[in-house]
N, C-alpha and C positions, 0 to 999 in steps of 0.2 A: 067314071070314078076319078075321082080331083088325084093330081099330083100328093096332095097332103097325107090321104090316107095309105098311098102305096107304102108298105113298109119296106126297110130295107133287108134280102134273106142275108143270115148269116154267112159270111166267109167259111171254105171249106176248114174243119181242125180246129175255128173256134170254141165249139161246143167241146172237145176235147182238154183247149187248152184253159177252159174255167174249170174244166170238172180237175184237172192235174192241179190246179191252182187252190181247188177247195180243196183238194187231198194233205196237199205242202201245208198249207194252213194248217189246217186242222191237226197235223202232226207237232207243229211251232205252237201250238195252243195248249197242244195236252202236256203236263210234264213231266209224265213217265218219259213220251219219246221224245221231248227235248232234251232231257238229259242225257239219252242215248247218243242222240245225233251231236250234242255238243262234246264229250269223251270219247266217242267213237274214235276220231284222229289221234287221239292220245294213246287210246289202248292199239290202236295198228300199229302206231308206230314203236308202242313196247312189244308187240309180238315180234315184228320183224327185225327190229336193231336188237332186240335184250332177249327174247323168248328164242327165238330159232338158234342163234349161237347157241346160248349156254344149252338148249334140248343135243344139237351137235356135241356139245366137249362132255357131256354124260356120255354119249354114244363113241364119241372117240375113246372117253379113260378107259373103259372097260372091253374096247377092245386089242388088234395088235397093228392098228392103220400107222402106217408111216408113209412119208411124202412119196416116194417111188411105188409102192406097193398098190394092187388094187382088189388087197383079200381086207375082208373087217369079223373076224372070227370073234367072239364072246373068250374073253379070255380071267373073268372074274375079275379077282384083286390084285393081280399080278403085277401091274402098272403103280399100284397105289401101297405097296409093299416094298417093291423094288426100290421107286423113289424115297421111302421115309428110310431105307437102309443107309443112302449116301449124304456122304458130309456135307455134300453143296445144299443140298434141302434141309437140312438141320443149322446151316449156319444162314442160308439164304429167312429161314423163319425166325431166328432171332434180328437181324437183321433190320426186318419189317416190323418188329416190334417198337426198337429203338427206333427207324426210322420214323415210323408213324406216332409216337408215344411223345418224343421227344422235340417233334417239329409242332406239334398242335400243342403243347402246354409253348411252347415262343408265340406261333398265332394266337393262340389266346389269350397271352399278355399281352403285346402287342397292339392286336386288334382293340381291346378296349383302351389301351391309354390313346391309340389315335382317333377309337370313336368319341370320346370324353373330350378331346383337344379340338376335334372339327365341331362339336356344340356348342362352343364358343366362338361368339364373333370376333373377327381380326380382320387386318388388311391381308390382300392376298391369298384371303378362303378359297377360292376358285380354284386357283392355280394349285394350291396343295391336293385341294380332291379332283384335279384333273389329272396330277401327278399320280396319285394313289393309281389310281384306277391302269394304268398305263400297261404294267403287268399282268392284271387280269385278260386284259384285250386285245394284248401283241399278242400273235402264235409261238405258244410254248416252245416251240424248235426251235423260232428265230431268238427267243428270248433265251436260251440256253445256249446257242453258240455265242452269243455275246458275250454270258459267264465262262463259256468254257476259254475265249481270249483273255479275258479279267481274272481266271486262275492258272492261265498259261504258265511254265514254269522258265520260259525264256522272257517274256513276253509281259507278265503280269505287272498291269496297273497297281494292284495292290502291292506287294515289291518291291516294286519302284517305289512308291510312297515312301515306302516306312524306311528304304536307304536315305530316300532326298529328309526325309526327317530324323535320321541321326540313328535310328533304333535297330537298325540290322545291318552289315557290313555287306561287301559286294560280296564276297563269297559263302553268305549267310540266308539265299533268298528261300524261300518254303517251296516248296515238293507239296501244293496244294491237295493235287491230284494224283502223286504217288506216294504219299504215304499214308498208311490206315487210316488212320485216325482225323487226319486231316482231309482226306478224300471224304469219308464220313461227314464229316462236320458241313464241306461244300455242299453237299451234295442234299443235307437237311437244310444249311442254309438260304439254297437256290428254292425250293420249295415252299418256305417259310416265307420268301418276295413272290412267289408265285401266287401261293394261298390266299397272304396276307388281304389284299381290296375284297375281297370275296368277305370272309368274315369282318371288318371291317365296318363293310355295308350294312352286315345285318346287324351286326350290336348299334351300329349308328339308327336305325328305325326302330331297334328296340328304347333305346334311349329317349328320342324325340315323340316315342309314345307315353310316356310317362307323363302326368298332370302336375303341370306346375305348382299346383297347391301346396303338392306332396316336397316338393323342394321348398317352398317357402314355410311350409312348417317345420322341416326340418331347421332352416337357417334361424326363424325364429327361436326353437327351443336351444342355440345356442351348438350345434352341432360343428365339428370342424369337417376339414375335407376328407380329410382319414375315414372318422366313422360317419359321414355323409354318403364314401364311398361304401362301407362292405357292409353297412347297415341298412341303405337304404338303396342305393343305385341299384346293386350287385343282386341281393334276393328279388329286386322287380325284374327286373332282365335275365334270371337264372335261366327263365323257361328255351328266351330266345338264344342264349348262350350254348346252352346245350343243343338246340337245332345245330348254330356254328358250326358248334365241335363236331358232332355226327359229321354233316357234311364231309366239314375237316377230313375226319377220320378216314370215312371212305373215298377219298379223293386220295390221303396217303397209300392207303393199304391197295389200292388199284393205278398208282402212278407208276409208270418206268420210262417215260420218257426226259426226264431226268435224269436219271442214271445213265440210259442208253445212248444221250449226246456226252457227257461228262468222263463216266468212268468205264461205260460196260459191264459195271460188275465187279472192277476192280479196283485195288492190287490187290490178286491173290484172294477173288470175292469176296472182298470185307466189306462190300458196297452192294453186294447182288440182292435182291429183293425176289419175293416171291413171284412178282408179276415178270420181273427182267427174267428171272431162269424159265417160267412157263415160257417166254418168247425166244429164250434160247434154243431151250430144248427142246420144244414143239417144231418152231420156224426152221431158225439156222442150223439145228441139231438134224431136222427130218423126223424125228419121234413123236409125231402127234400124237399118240397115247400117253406118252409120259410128259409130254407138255400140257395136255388137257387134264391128268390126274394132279402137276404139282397148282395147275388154275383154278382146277376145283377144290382145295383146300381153302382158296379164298373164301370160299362162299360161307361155311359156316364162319368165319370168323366176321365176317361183314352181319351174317345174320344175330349174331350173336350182340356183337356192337350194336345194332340198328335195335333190338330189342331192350337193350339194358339202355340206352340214352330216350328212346320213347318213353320208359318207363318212368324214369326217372326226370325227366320233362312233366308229365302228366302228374306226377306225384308231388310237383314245385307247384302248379298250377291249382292243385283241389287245397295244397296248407295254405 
């Protein structure tokens, strides 16, 4: 028998690693379980960061767990009765109102007069939307001890300005941080530079999705900027607007780390938020039940939001 015809025997586990190879395929082929296999790492990873928590802080409100203890008895509504009795969670819920109500109508003014500005060419396009983005992408803590030296009340840049500019005298500087209303105001402010690149971003790709046609018809029939804007810009973009805002929304109503570098909660929790008191009084407090029952109030308000801005997205898009 000639050299030519000897075949070569297969290597031991080849025959194995075609048949595993025709299996992989054949799953990459079908697209029922390609689709599987491509969401799969999505959905795990909502189970385990998103789904086990919150399954835990139902299991904690309703019971009597706190940090030292190791009994978790069924204790009804007790947790979620007790806390709606106290002042701190009645003014911690307004609060969250103003806070989140009040910061997203500024991002979303905002964000569109700088997504409208960046769709314009100019020198030094770069640098502005390298600037923008800068807040987004620093770590919120490091970005907030920065404000919290910039409203120091020894210390403050701001302060200082408006004395070296004639408009407040030495013994006139702001109490940024300790007084109400002014703590308030920081403390939406700081959020509203946080937020802001985020929506931003997306009105700016809403924008740049729009057919130039539809701008040149408009310029042609004679339109100015005004009603070029809330005529024709504004109702294209409503849909992605309102993604923004949701976002928005749920970023304020679930932020405390804001608060938590800045005020605490304070003076006299004019500043406390629903997420800051859950992490008071679950954490620092030891009351895991009454911290997971004032967190679980989050959730229908967030559901609630998420539905009425879907809605209302969806109903922009079929007029």
């Amino acid at each position: 028998m000639s050299d030519s015809t000897v075949r070569a025997e297969p290597r031991p586990g080849a025959v194995a690693d075609r048949a595993r190879g025709s299996r992989l395929g054949f799953l990459l082929d079908e697209p029922r379980w390609l689709s599987v296999l491509m969401i799969g790492p999505a959905v795990l990873y909502i189970v385990l960061i998103v789904g086990f928590p919150f399954v835990l802080a139902i299991l904690y409100a309703f019971s009597d767990v706190t940090v030292g203890s190791r009994s978790l008895d069924f204790v009804g509504l007790r947790n979620f009765t007790s806390v709606l009795a106290t002042s701190k969670f009645q003014t911690a819920l307004k609060n969250t109102f103003i806070f989140a109500i009040v910061s997203q109508i500024l991002v979303m003014v905002l964000a569109t007069i700088l997504a409208i500005a960046l769709t314009r060419e100019f020198r030094g396009k770069w640098v502005v939307r390298l600037l923008l983005l800068f807040p987004w992408v620093a770590p919120i803590s490091l970005g907030t001890i920065g404000w919290l030296w910039i409203l120091d009340s020894t210390y403050s840049v701001i302060n200082w300005t408006l004395e070296a500019l004639g408009l407040i005298g030495p013994g006139d500087w702001f109490m940024w941080l300790g007084v109400p209303r002014l703590a308030m105001g920081s403390v939406i402010t700081v959020h509203v530079w946080r937020i802001l690149p985020l929506a931003t971003v997306i009105l700016l790709a809403g924008l740049t999705s729009i057919p130039h046609d539809i701008h040149d018809a408009a310029q042609v029939d004679g339109a100015g900027f005004w009603r070029h804007l809330f005529q024709v810009t504004v109702p294209l973009i409503r849909p992605i607007m309102l993604v923004a805002g949701l976002f928005g929304l749920v970023f304020a109503f679930t932020d405390m780390i804001v608060i938590f570098v800045l005020t605490r909660g304070g003076p006299y929790d004019t500043t406390q938020v629903l997420a800051s008191l859950a992490f008071f009084t679950g954490i620092q407090g030891g009351d895991l039940a009454e911290g997971a029952a004032v967190a679980l109030f989050l959730f229908p308000l967030l559901v609630a939001v998420a539905i009425g801005f879907l809605r209302a997205a969806r109903r922009t898009e079929v007029t």
